[in-house]
C-alpha positions in Angstrom: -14.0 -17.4 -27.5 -12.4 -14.8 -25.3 -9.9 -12.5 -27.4 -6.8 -11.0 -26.1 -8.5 -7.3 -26.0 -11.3 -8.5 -24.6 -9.0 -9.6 -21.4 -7.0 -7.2 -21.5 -10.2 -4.7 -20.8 -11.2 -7.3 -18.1 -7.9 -6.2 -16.2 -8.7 -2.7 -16.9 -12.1 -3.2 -15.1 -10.7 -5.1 -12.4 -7.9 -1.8 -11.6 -11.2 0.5 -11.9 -12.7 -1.9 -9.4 -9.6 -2.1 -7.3 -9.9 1.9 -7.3 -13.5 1.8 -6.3 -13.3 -0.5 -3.2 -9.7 1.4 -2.2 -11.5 5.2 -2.1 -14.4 3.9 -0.2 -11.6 3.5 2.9 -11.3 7.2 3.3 -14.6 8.2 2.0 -16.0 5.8 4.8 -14.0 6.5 7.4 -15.4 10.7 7.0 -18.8 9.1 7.2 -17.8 6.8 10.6 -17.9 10.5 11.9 -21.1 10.4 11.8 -22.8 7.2 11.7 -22.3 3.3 13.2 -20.4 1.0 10.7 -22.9 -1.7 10.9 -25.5 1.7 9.8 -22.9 2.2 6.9 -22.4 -0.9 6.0 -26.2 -1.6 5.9 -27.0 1.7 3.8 -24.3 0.5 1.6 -26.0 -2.7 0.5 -29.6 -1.2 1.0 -28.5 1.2 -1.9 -26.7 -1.3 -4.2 -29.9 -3.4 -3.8 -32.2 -0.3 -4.9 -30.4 0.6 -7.6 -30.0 -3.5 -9.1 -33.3 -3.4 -8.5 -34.3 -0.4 -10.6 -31.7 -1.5 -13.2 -33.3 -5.5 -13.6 -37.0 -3.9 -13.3 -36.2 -0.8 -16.4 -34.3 -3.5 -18.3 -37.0 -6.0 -18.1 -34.2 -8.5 -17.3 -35.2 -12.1 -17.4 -34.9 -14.2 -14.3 -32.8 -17.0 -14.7 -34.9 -20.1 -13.9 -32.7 -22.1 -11.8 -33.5 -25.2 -9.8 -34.4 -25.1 -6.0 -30.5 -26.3 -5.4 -28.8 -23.9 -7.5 -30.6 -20.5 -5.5 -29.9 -22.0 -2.4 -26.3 -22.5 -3.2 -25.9 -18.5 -5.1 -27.4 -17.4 -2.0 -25.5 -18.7 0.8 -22.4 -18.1 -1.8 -23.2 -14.7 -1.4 -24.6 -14.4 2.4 -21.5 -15.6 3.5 -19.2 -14.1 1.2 -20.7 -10.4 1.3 -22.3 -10.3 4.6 -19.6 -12.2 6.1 -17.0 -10.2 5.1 -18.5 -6.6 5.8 -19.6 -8.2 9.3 -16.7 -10.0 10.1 -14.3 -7.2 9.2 -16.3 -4.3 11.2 -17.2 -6.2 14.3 -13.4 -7.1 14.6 -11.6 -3.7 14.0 -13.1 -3.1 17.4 -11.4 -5.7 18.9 -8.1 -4.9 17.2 -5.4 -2.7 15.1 -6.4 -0.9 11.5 -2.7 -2.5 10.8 -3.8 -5.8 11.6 -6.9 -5.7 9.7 -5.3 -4.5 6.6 -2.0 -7.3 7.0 -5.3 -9.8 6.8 -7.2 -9.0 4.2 -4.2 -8.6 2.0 -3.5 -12.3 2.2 -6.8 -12.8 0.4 -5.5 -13.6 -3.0 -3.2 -15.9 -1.7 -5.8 -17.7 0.5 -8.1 -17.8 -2.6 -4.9 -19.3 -5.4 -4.9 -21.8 -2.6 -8.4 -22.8 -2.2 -8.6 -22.9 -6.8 -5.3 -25.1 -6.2 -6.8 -27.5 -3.9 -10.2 -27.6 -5.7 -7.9 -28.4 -9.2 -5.7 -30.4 -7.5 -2.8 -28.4 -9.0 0.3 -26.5 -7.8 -0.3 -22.9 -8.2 2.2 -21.3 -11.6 5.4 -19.7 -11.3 3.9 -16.4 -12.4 1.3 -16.4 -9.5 3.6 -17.6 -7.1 5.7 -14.0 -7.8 2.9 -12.1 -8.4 1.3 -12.9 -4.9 5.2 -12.8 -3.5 5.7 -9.4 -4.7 2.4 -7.6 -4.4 1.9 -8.9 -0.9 5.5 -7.3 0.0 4.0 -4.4 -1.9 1.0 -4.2 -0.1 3.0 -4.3 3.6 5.4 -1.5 2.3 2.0 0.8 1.7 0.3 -0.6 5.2 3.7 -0.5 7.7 4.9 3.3 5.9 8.6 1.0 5.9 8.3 0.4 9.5 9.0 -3.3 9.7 9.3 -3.7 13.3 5.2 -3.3 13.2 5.3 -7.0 11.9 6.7 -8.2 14.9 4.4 -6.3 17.4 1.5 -8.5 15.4 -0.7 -9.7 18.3 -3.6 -12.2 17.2 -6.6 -11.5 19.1 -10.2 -12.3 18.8 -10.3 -9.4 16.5 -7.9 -10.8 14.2 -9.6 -14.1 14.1 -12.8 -12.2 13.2 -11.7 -10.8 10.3 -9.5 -13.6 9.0 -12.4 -15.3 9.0 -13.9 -12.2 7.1 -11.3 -12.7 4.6 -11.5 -16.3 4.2 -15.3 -16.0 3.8 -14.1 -13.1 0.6 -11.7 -15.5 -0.7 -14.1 -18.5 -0.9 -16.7 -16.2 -2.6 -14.5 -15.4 -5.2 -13.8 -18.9 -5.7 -17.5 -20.2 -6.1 -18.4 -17.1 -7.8 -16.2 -18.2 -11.0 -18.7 -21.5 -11.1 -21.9 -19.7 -10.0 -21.5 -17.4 -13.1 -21.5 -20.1 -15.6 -25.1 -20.8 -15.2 -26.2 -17.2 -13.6 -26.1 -13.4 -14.9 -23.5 -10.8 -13.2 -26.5 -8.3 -12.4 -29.1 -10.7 -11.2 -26.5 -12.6 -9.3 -24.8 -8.8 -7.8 -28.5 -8.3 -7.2 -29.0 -11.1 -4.9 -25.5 -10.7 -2.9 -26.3 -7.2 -2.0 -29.9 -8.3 -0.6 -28.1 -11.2 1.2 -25.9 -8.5 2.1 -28.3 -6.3 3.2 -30.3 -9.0 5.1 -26.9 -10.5 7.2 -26.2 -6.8 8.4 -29.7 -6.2 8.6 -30.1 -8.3 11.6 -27.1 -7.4 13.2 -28.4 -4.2 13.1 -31.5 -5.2 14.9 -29.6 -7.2 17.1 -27.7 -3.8 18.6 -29.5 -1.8 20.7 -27.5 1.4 20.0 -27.6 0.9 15.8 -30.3 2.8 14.3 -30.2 3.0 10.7 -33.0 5.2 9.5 -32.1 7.8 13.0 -28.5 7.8 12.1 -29.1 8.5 8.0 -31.6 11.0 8.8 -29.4 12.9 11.6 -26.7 12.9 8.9 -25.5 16.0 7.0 -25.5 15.9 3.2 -22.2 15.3 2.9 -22.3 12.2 5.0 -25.2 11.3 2.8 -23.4 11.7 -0.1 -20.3 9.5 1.2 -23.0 6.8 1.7 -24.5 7.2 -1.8 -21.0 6.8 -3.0 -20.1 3.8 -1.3 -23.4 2.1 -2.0 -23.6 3.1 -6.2 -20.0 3.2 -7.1 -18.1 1.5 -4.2 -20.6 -1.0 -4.3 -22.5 -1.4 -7.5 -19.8 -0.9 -9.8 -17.2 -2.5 -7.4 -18.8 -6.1 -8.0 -20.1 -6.0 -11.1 -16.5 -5.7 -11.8 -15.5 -8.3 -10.0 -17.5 -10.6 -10.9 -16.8 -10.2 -14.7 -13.5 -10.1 -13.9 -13.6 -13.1 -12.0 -15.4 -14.6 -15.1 -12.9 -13.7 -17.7 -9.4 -14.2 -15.7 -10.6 -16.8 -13.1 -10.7 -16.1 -9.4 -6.9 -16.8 -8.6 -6.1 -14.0 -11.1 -9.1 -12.1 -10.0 -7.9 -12.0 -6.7 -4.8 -10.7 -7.3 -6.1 -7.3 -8.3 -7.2 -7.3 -4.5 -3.7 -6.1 -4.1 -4.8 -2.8 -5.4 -7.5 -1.9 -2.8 -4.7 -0.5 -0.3 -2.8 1.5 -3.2 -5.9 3.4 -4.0 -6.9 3.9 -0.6 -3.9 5.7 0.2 -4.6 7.5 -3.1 -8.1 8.9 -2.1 -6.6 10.0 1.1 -3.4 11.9 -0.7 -6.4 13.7 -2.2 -8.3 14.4 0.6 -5.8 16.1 2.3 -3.8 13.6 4.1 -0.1 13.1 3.5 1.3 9.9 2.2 5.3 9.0 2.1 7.9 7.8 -0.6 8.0 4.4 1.4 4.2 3.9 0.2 4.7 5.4 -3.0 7.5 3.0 -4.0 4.7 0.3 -2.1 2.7 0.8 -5.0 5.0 0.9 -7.8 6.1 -2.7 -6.2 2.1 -3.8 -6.3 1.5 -2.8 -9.9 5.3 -4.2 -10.7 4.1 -7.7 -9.0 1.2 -8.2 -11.0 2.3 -7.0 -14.4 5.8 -7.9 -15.2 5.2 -12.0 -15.4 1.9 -11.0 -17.9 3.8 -8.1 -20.1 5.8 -10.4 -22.3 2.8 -13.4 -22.8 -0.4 -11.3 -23.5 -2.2 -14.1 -24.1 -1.2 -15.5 -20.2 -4.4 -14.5 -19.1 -6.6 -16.6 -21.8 -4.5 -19.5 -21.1 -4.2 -19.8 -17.3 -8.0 -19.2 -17.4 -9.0 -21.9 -19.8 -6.6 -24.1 -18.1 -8.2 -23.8 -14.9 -11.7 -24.0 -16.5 -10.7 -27.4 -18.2 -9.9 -28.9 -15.0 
């Protein structure tokens, strides 16, 4: 039976998680200085891979033994979710704004409440309802710097459609995740996203003529290494092994609020590299972490229930 610490330390992990993904923003876009994003992207899952790899092989972890159906179904879970996302949501920044990117993928915990509604057949709780009202609002505050009128310059382009359909893709594989982990491991399943991962961006990679991997990596300096290493072990790695238990201890619709988080600590990272960030984003975040704590605070156990209610349906 879940206890309430051991939830609470699942929302802990989730924040860490949160802070993970969000530093990799800045940290990534140094290392776009020097390489392709479809290279970065690649190393980043060719690294995660490695490193699973070297984990499940010096464990001696066991291999689940799953029928022919159930890998077919983890895999494409993961193809599409992982690779999807990362390929979806590079190829269309070129086609479009950073603003409207980031206005996008922040609507990913509300896509994904949606999609566990529909698949429950249930009207999503009061408590979620605010939480996604409030962080969302949050999350523009921290992306806009308080300069509304960006919201009605919003253009949807080919771009944009790209990387909704990035998100969407994210949001579904948060979703299906929750069930894939009842009958397979966090690491072995991490394992095999990154390698689907690493396989989708893989052939991009192939597929562009001016991408070259191994070149671009071996051109690099060491400090553009070293962004890459970062992304790949920690911004990577870590990132969704988070996740995922997080996913398996709250449920993906309070999973995926945490999401909310990824532009706080981006502008974070960047405060500490150097770059200056405003009062308006600052009182963003307060809003963000306000959003998703305030309906839990007084019900600690709200976590255990709203997961084993949507479990029993």
């Amino acid at each position: 039976m879940t206890t309430t610490a051991s939830l609470w330390k699942a929302v802990a992990l989730l924040i860490l998680c949160a802070f993970f993904w969000g530093s990799t923003f800045p940290i990534g876009k140094d290392a776009l200085n020097e390489v392709n994003a479809l290279t970065l992207v690649f190393w980043r899952f060719a690294v995660a891979a490695m490193c699973l790899g070297f984990y499940l092989k010096l464990t001696r972890t066991r291999v689940p033994t799953l029928s022919a159906k159930q890998w077919l179904w983890a895999t494409t879970v993961s193809a599409v979710g992982i690779g999807g996302l990362n390929l979806c949501l590079f190829t269309g920044l070129e086609y479009t704004q950073a603003t409207n990117g980031s206005l996008i993928m922040a609507l990913s915990p509300l896509v994904t409440s949606l999609i566990a509604c529909i698949a429950i057949r249930a009207l999503p709780r009061k408590g979620q309802v605010f939480s996604l009202v409030v962080s969302l609002s949050g999350v523009l505050v921290v992306i806009t710097n308080g300069q509304w009128q960006m919201l009605n310059q919003l253009n949807f382009n080919q771009g944009d459609k790209m990387i909704f359909t990035g998100m969407f893709a994210w949001s579904a594989y948060t979703f299906f995740s929750q069930g894939i982990g009842r009958w397979m491991p966090v690491i072995p399943y991490t394992f095999l996203g990154m390698l689907s991962g690493a396989t989708v961006i893989g052939i991009m990679c192939a597929l562009t003529p001016k991408v070259h991997p191994f070149g671009e990596v071996w051109a690099a300096s060491p400090l553009a290494v070293s962004e890459l290493l970062y992304i790949g072990v920690l911004g990577t790695v870590a990132g969704y092994l988070l996740w995922l238990n997080g996913v398996r201890h709250l449920g993906s619709a309070n999973a995926a609020l945490f999401f909310n988080f990824v532009p706080v600590f981006a502008v974070l990272t960047a405060f500490l590299m150097g770059q200056a960030v405003s009062q308006l984003q600052v009182v963003g975040i307060v809003i963000v972490i306000a959003g998703l704590l305030l309906p839990r605070l007084p019900h600690p156990r709200y976590w255990r229930v709203a997961r084993t209610a949507s479990d029993a349906k």
